[in-house]
N, C-alpha and C positions, 0 to 999 in steps of 0.2 A: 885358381884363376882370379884375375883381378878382378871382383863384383861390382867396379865401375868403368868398363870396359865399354867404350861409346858403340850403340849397337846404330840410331838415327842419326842421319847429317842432314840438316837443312830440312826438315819434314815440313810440309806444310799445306792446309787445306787444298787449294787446288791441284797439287800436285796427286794427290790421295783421290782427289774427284776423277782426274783425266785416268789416272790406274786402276779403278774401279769402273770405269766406262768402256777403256780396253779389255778390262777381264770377263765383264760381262758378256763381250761381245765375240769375243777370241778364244776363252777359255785358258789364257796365260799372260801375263805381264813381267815386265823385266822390273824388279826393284834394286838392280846393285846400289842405284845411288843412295839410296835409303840406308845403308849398312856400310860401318865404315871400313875401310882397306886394314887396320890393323886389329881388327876383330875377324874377318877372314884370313887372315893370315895366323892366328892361332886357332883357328878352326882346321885349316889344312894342316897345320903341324900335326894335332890332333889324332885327326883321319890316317897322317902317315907313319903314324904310329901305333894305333890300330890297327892297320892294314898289314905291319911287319909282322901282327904279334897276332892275328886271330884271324887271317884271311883263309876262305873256306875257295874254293873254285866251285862255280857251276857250267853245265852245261847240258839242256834239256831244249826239248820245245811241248808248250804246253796244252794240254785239251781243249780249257776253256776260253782258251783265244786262239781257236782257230790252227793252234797246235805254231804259232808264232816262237821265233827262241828266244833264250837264255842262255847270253855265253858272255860270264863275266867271272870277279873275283867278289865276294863280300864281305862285309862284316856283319854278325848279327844284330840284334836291339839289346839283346840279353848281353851281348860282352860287351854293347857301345854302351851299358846301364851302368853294368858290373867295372869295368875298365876306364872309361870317359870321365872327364870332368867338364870342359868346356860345353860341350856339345848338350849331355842331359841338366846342366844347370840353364844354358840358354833354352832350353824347349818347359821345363817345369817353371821357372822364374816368372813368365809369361814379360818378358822383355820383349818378344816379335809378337806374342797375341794379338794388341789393340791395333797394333796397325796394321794388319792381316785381318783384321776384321772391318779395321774401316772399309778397304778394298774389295771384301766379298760381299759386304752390308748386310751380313747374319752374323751370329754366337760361332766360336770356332770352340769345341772339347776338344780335352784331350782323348788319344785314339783310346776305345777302349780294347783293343787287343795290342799288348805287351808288346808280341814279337813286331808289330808295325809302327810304334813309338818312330824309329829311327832308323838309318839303313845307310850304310857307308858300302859304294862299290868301284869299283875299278875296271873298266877296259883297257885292255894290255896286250892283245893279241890282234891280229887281220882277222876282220867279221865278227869281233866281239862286237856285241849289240843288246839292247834290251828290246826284243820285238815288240810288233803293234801288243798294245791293252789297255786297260781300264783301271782304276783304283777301286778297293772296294767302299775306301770313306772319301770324304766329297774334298778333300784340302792338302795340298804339299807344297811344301817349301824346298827348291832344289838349289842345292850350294854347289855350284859348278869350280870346284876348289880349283883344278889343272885339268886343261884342255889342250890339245893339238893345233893345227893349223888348219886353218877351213877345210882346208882339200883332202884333209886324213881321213876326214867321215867323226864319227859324232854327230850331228848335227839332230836337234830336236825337230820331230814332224808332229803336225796335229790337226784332227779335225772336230772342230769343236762342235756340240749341240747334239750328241748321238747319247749310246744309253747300252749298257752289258747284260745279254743276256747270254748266262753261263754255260746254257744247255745249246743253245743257236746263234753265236757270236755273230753273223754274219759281217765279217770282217771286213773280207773284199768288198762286199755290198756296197758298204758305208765309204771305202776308197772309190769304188768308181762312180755313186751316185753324188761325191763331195769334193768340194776345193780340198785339197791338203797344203797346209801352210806349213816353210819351213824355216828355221828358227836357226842362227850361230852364237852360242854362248864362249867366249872366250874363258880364261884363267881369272878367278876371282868376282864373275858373276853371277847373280842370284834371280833365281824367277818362281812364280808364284805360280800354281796351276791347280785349274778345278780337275780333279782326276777322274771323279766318279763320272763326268760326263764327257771328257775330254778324250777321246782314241789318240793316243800317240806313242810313239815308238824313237830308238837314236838310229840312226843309220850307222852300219858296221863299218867299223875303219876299215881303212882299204890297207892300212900297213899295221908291223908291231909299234905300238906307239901308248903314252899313259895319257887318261882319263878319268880323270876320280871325281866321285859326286856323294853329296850328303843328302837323302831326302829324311825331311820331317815331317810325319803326318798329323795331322787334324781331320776331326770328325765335325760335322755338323748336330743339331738338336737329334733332327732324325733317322743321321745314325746311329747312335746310341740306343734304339731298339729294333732293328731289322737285324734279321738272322742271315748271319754270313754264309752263303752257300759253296758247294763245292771243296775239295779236299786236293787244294793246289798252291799252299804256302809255299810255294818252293824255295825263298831267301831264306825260312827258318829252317826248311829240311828236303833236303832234293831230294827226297824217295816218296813222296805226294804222289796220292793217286794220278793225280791229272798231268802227271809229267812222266813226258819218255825219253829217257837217255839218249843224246846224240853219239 
């Protein structure tokens, strides 16, 4: 990879103040302009190459969200580790770090579990969807490489200011006591979202059509010592307790 590959275009104080006052308030911000078009564009090569050469299918719905699905294509963190160059040199270099943190206005670490470093996935099918949920670390950066047409479904929903508990999701709850806000990310942009607080979910395409996204996570201070509950990794291995085979 070219290690001067312009990652900011234009950055600049206010702009950083108004995205940090959105995200505070929303629980996601759109930064595509921050990142330039031809560093996304070898980010998508990337993933599409990845995605020919280690795409795993799932299809579950899971316990600890209210038994919400999983019906996509992915790649793991372990092959996007093993396999990648663009992708884990942009997340170790800390090229996105300081301005993701300007944004959140905390320390972003790196995740400390492996398998959630990285996650390249694919909808491709009618009703592939990532259902409602929660992250378990507080920070993701989602690379919305190729996307459809508004009206195929994708589209990001969220309802910001809630909180996971593993054992009593109360999922619906938080949908009917809450606005849910809904989000169009087209082909080649980038958005920023608190996970660990944020309930959101994509809406299932309504046709066969492709989809591909890159999340990258971060942890905050404190998560790096809260113990991860629950046995529902399902991206690193779809035989998790908490997941039942659709």
């Amino acid at each position: 990879m070219n290690k001067n590959a312009e990652v900011y275009i234009n950055v600049n104080k206010k702009e950083l103040r108004d995205f940090s006052h959105h995200f505070s308030r929303y629980g996601v911000v759109k930064v595509t302009e921050l990142i330039s078009e031809s560093l996304c564009s070898l980010v998508l090569n990337e993933a599409k190459e990845l995605l020919s050469n280690f795409a795993e299918r799932r299809d579950l719905h899971l316990a600890t969200t209210d038994f919400s699905p999983r019906s996509m294509s992915v790649v793991t963190s372990e092959n996007i580790a093993n396999h990648g160059d663009r992708i884990p040199f942009l997340y170790f270099n800390d090229a996105l770090r300081p301005m993701l943190e300007d944004i959140a206005g905390e320390t972003l670490c790196h995740c400390p579990k492996k398998d959630e470093e990285f996650l390249i996935s694919r909808h491709e099918k009618a009703g592939d969807t990532h259902g409602w949920h929660w992250g378990d670390f507080r920070y993701a950066l989602i690379w919305v490489l190729q996307a459809p047409a508004i009206e195929v479904g994708g589209l990001l929903q969220c309802v910001p200011h809630t909180s996971w508990n593993k054992q009593k999701p109360r999922i619906f709850n938080y949908l009917c006591e809450n606005p849910i806000n809904t989000y169009y990310f087209g082909s080649g942009d980038v958005y920023f979202l608190k996970a660990d607080s944020t309930l959101h979910r994509t809406i299932p395409l309504q046709q066969d059509m492709t989809r591909i996204m890159l999340n990258m996570t971060w942890a905050s201070n404190a998560d790096l010592t809260k113990d991860i509950e629950g046995d529902d990794r399902w991206w690193d291995d779809e035989s998790v307790n908490a997941a039942i085979q659709k």
